[in-house]
N, C-alpha and C positions, 0 to 999 in steps of 0.2 A: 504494500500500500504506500503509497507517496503522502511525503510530511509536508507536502507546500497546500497551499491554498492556493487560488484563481492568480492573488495577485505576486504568487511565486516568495511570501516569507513565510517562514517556518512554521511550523502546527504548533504552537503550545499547549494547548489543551491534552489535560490526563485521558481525557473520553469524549472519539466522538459525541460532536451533537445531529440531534433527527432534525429536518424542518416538520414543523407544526404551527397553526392556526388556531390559538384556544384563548377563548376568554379567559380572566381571574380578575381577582381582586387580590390588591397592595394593601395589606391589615397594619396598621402599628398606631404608637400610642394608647397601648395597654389594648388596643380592640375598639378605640373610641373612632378613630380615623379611617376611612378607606380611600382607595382614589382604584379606578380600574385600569386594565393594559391588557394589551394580547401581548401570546408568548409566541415567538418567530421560532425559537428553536429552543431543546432539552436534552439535558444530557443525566446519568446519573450524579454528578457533583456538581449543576449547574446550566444557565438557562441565556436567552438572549431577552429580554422586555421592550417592549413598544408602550408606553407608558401615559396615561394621560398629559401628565406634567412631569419632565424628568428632574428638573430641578425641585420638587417640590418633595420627592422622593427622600425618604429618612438614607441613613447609614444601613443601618440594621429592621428590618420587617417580618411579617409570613407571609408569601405569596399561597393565595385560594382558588389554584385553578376551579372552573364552572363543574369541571368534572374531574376527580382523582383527588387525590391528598393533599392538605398544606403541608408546605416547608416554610421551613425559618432560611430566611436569604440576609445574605451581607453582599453588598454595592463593592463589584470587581473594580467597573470602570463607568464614565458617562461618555459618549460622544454624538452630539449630535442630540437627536431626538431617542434615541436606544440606550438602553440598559443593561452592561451583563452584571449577573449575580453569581455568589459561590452560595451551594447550600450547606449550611452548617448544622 
């Protein structure tokens, strides 16, 4: 399997990601707060987000996809309008 990506830098990631298309909801502030996003992509340790507001997005959350389990996520990186997360 080849470690590059489309734009030919290196693969960091521990685990492929799938593409997918899923609602969730961004939980934090004890469960008081939500804000919603789709997820672009998941992997077992981690996801790509499409976010309502990314700046508005905490450090630390639980992401609720529509269908499947919550995770507890921590904010990899921001760029743009996207979100990757590590799940902790």
């Amino acid at each position: 399997m080849d470690s590059t990506v489309d734009t030919g830098t290196p693969e960091r990631r521990r685990t492929s990601r799938r593409r997918v298309l899923k609602g969730a909801l961004i939980v934090f502030q004890g469960g008081n707060c939500t804000m919603r996003c789709q997820i672009l992509n998941i992997s077992e340790t981690g996801a790509l987000l499409l976010p309502t507001d990314v700046f508005l997005c905490p450090k630390e959350f639980v992401l609720k996809p529509d269908v499947g389990q919550p995770r507890n996520c921590e904010v990899a990186w921001r760029k743009g309008t996207n979100l990757a997360v590590r799940f902790v």
